[in-house]
N, C-alpha and C positions, 0 to 999 in steps of 0.2 A: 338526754334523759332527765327526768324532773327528779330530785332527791331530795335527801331531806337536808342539805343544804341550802337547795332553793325557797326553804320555806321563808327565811326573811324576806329576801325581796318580791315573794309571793304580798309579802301582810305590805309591804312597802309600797308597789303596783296599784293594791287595791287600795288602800286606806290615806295613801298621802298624792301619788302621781295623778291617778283617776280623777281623784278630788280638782288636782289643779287642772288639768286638762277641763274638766267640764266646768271650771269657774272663768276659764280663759276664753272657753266659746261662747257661755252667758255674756260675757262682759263683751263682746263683740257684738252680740246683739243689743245689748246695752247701750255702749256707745253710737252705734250708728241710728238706735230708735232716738236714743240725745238729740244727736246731730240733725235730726229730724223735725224736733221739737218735742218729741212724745215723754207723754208721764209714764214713766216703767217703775215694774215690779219684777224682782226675779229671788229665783231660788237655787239653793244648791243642795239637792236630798229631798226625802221622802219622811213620814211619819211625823211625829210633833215637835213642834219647833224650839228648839233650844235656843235662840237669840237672834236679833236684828241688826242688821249694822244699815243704818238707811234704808234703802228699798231693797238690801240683801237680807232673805231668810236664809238661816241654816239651821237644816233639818235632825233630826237623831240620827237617822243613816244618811249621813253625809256622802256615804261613798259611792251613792246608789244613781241618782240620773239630778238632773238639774230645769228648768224650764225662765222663760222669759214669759213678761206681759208688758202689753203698749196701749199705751192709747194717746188717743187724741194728738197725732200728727200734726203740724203746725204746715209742712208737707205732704199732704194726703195723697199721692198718686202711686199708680200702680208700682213706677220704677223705685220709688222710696221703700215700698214694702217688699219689693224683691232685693234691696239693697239688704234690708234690714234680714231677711230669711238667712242669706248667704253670709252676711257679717259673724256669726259663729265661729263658721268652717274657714273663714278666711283670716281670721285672727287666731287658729290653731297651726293654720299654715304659715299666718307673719311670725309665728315665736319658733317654728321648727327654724325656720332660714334665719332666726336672727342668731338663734342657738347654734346652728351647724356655722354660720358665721362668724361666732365668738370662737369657737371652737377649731375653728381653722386657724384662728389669728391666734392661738392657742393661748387665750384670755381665759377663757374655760376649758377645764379640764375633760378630756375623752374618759364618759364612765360610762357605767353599764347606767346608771340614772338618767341621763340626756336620754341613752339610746332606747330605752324604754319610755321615756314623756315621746318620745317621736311615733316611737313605735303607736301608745295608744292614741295619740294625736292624729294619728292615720287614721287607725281604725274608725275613731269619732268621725272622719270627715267624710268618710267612707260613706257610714249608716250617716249620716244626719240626709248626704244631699241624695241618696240613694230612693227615689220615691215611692213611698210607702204610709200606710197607715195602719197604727198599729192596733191591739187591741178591744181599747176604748175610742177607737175612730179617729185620734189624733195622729195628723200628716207628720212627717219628719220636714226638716226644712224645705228639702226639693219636692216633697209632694205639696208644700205649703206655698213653692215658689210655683209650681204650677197652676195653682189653684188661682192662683194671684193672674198669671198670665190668659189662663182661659177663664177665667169666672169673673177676674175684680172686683174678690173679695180677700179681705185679710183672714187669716184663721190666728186668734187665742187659743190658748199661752200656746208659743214657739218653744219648741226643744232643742 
């Protein structure tokens, strides 16, 4: 039952874990558009931008969604852009196992914090490779990674 003791790691969840989860799957896409060659741009939030750190914007609602942008692969082929769709979700899943890893070897402490970044880290990789478009017509990864495999095209900005 939710009470009002839960309400800390309610503001906790939302404003500090989310944040890092959705900075952990940009930077997967990040890295692997790198690896690629690509000139990226990414964000983490929504509305007006409070500062730049390199090609990282972050937004006022920081806690709210995050996106990726690539260009100019130096690797242009279908399988680089379905690398680069998946590198998200697969860099929320290398830190869950490195995490329940540390945590085995009991380096890192068993808290309810790990077990909630996992928790949302799930959820994230759930929706991203779950195929869909939402909205404003923008594919989540796996509908982006389809798009990729029957069309051979890339779709801007990745989520």
């Amino acid at each position: 039952m939710f009470t009002l003791s839960d309400i800390p790691m309610f503001f906790i969840n939302f404003f500090i874990i989310l944040p890092i989860v959705t900075l952990v799957h940009e930077a997967g896409h990040v890295c692997v558009a790198r690896l690629f060659g690509g000139k990226v741009k990414f964000c983490i939030g929504t509305g007006e931008t409070l500062f730049h750190i390199g090609p990282l914007e972050i937004k006022r609602k920081y806690f709210m969604e995050g996106w990726c942008q690539y260009e100019a692969l130096t690797y242009n082929k279908t399988w680089a852009h379905v690398a680069i769709y998946l590198a998200g979700s697969g860099f929320n899943l290398l830190v869950i196992l490195i995490l329940n890893s540390l945590m085995s070897a009991n380096i890192l402490p068993v808290t309810l914090f790990f077990y909630q970044y996992a928790y949302f880290s799930i959820y994230f990789i759930f929706f991203s490779l779950f195929p869909y478009r939402n909205g404003e017509g923008k594919p989540s990864d796996g509908m982006a990674v389809f798009d990729v495999i029957r069309y051979g095209k890339a779709v801007d900005p990745i989520d």
